[in-house]
N, C-alpha and C positions, 0 to 999 in steps of 0.2 A: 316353853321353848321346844320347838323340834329340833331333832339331832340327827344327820344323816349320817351313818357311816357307809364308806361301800369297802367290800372286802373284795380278793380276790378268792383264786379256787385251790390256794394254796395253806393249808387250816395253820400252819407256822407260823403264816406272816399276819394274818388275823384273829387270832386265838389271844394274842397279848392287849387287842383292844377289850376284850370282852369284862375285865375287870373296871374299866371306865363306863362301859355303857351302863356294866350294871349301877355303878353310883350313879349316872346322868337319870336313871332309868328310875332309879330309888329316892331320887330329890324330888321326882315329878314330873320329870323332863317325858315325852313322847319320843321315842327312840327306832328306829327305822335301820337293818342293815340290808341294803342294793349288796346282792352276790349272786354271780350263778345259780342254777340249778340244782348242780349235783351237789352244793353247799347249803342249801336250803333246810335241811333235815341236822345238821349239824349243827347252825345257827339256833334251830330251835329248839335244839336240846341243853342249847346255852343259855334257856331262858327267856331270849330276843327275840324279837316279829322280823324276819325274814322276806324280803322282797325279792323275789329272781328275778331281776329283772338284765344283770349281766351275762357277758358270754365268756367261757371259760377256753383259754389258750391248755392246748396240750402239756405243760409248762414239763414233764417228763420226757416226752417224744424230742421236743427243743432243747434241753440239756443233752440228751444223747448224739443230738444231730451237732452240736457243738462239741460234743468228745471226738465226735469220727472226726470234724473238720481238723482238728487240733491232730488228731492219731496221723491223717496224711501229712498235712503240713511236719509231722517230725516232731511233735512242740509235747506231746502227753506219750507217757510208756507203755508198750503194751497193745492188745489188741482190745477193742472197744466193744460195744455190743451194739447189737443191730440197732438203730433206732426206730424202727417198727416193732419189730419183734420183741425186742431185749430180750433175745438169745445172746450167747457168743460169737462170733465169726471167727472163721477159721483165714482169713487171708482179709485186707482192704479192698478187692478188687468185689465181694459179693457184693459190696451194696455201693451205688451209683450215686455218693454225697454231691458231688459238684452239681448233679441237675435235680436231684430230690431235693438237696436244700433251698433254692430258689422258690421250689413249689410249694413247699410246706410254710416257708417264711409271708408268702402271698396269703397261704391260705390263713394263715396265725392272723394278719390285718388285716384282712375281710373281717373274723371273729372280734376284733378290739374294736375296730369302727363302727360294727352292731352292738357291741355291747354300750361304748358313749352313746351310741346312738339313745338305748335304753334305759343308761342313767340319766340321760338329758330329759327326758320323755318326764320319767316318774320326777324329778326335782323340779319342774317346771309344775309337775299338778301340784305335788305335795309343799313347797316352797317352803322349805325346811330355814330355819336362821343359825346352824351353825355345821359344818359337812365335818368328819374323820376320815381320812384313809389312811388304809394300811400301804405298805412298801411296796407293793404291784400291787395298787388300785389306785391310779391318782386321774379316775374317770370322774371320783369326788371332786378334786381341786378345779378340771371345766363345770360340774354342777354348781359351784362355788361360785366362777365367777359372772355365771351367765343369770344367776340367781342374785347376785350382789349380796351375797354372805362368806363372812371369814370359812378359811378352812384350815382345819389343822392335820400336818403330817401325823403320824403315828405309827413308827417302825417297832421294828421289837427287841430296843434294846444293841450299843454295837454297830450302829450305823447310823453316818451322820447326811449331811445334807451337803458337803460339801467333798466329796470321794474322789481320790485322784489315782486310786491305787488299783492294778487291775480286777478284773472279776466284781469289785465291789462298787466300782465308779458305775454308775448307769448312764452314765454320760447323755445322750438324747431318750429323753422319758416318753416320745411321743412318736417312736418308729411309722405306727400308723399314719398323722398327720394332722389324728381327730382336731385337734385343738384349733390351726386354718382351714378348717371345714366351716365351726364356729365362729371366722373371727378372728381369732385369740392368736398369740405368737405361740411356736412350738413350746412344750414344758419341758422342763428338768427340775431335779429335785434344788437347783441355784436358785430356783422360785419362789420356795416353799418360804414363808413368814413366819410360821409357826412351826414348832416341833417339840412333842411332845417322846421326852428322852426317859428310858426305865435305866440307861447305862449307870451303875455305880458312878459314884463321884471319881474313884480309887482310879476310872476308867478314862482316857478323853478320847474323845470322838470329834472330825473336823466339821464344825455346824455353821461355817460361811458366817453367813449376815442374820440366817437363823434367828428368834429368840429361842432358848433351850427352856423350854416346859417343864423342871423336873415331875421325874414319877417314882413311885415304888414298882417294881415290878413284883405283879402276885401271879404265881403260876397258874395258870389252866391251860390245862392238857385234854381238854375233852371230860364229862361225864365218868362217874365211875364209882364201884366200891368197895370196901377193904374186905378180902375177905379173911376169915378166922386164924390159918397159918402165918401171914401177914402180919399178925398183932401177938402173936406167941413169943413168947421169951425166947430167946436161942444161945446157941454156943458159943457158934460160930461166925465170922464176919460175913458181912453180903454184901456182896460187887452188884451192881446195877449193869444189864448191857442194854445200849437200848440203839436198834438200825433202822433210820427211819428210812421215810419213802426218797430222799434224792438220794440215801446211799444203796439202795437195792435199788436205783436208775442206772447208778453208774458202773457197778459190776457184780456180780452172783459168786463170784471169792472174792473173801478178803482177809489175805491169809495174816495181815498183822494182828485185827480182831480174834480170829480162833487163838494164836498164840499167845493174846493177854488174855483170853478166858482160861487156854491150858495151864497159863501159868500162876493165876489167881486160883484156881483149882488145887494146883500142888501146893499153897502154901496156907491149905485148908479151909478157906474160904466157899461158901455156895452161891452161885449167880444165879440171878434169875435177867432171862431175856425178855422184852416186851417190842412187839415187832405185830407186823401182819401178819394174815399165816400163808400168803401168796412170797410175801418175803420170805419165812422163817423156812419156807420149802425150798427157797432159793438158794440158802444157805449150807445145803446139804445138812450130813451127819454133826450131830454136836458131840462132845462130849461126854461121857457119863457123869449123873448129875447135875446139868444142867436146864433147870427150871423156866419155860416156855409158857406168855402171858401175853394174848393177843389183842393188842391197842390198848393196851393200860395204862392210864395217863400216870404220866416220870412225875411228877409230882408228889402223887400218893406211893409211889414205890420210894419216893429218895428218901420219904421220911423215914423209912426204914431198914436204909442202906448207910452202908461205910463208907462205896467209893463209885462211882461210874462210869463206864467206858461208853463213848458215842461217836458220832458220825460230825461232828462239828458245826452244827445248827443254830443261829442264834435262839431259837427257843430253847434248845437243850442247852446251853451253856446258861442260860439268864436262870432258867427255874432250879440248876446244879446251885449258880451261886448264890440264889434266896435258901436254897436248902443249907450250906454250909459244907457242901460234900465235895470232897478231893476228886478234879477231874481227869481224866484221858482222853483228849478229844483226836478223834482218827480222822480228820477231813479229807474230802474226796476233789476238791474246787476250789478255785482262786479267793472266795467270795468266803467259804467255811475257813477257810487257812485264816484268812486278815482276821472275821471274828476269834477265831479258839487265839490267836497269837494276844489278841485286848488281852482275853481273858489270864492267858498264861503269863501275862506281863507285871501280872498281880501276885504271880507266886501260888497262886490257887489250884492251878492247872498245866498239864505238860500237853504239850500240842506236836504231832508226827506226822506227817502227808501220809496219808492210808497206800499210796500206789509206788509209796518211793520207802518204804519203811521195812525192813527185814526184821522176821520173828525173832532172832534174839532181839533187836532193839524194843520191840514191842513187850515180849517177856523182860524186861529187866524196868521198863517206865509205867506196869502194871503193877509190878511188884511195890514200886517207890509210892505209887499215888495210892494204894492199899494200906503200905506199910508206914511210908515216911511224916515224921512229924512233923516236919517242915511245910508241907502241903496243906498237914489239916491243919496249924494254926493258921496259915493264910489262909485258908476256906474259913475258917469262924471269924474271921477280919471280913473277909469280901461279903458274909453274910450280915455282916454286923452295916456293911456300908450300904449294901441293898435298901434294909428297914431301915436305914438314914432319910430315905426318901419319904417325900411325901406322899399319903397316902390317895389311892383313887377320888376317894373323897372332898379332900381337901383340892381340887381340881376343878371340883364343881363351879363355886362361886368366882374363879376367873374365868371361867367358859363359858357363863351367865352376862360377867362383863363383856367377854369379849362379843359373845353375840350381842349385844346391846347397843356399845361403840363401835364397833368392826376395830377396834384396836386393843393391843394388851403390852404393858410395860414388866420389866423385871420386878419392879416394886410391887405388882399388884400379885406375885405369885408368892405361895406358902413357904417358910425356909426350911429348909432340912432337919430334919431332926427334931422339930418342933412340935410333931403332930402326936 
């Protein structure tokens, strides 16, 4: 069986398929991921044969250009940052959103319409029998249909196919048009037939007409390895921080984070940060004490942590709750808010708007999700309901079916817990 995945240039929103291809990949299957360029090198450090054959949207420059628009309109606090630059700006009047954003949004669909252009290209030679896409790459789903093979969604966990709620709804999947270029009616995720879900049971998510694929979600964060401190017995508890790349998009302070580091600090805890180090400079001055670890995949730190504070990601909250570890998610967007709120609705996790949150409220829900025992037995619950899922594994032989028949029923999928 060939299996096309296409990813985008976003390693978040792709990084959660990579534990299925490696089982599709491990049964026997020929496994193919369509990504960008600048994704190509990442891909293959995951193991996977790597196709650049997509084009990558600035998807940082585009969040930004959508904070200004929001900052004029009134609708976000604060002053925003350039969205060329990601500087700060000193006034709304230095940068020209009302006619920049038109220009940038044109130039974004030129880039998406080359890019279907080039997953249509390569799935036409390769004429793969089953496509994957992640959450922004659903270049798969026209590969799928122009190829007459099933396709299956594949978010990360936390997002369903049927969203109504803002930031997280994508409402029209197909701004560019690619899809009546081909033919085909515009897409949205109300299309998808398949979806393949990592969300805990404990969690729901609105999946339309959907069938819900369960999954386990297994964390990968990228390549990596432990080093000797890391594995040392210790004293003292260790908080996890970890700021990913859409939160060093949206602002270069963020004073609720310093003050749940301040504050896990004083109640003698040591953190370690794991960040860029283009971010980590962004951040200015840290604290004393504070242990600084450049792209080190949260997975291999949480196993070694008590509690974690983040940026509200569905990757970081999924691989939080396969660890078992009490969260603090600081979200910066409409889209992080709805996820950390799943999670928090579980009892596992406290969730605070990072831009609307004051340091004492930050210092007093660092301290709880460090200290309070009420959180970690919810985390040993929510982790327990994770590995309820079935494994990547067990995934294989109805993706087998499915590519066989072009169809898959609930009865044909593994039950929970069983595996």
């Amino acid at each position: 069986m060939r299996v096309l995945f296409t990813a985008s240039d976003w390693r978040g929103h792709y990084y959660c398929m990579v534990p299925l291809a490696w089982a599709l990949q491990a049964a026997g299957h020929e496994v193919r991921v369509a990504c960008p360029p600048t994704q190509a090198a990442h891909v293959g450090r995951a193991g996977l044969t790597a196709v650049p054959v997509l084009e990558a949207v600035d998807m940082t420059t585009m969040g930004r250009m959508f904070r200004y628009l929001e900052a004029v309109a009134g609708t976000r606090p604060g002053l925003p940052l350039h969205p060329y630059t990601g500087r700060p700006v000193r006034s709304l009047d230095e940068f020209d959103v009302a006619t920049e954003a038109p220009r940038f949004q044109e130039s974004a669909h030129d880039s998406i319409r080359r890019s279907y252009d080039g997953a249509v290209a390569f799935g036409r030679r390769w004429r793969p029998d089953l496509v994957v896409h992640d959450l922004t790459a659903p270049e798969g789903a026209l590969v799928a249909q122009l190829t007459g093979c099933p396709a299956v969604y594949h978010p990360p966990g936390l997002f369903g196919t049927a969203e109504t709620q803002p930031g997280i709804d994508l409402g029209d999947g197909d701004p560019s048009a690619s899809f009546p270029r081909y033919g085909r009616p515009r897409w949205h995720t109300g299309h998808v037939a398949y979806a393949v879900d990592a969300s805990p049971a404990t969690v729901s998510v609105p999946m339309g007409s959907a069938l819900r694929i369960p999954l386990r979600y297994v964390p990968y964060n990228g390549p990596g390895h432990l080093p000797g401190w890391l594995l040392r017995e210790r004293a003292r508890p260790r908080v996890c921080v970890l700021v990913g790349t859409s939160a060093a998009a949206e602002a270069t302070e963020i004073p609720p984070l310093r003050a749940a580091i301040e504050a896990v600090l004083e109640e003698g805890a040591e953190v370690v940060l794991t960040t860029t180090e283009q971010q980590r400079r962004a951040l200015g001055p840290l604290p004393p004490g504070v242990r600084t670890l450049e792209d080190f995949p949260l997975s291999l730190l949480l196993e070694q942590s008590d509690a974690v504070v983040h940026h509200g990601s569905a990757n970081a909250l999924m691989t939080a709750a396969a660890a078992g570890v009490p969260q603090l998610a600081l979200p910066f967007t409409d889209e992080q808010s709805v996820v950390s709120e799943r999670i928090a609705a579980t009892g596992a996790a406290l969730s605070l708007p990072a831009l609307r949150t004051g340091p004492a409220e930050a210092r007093r829900a660092a301290v709880e999700v460090l200290a309070g025992p009420r959180l970690r037995a919810a985390a040993g619950e929510l982790r327990a309901a994770v590995a309820a899922q079935p494994a990547p594994a067990e995934l294989v032989a109805p993706l087998e079916l499915l590519a066989r028949t072009g169809h898959l029923d609930a009865a044909d999928l593994p039950v929970a817990g069983h595996s």
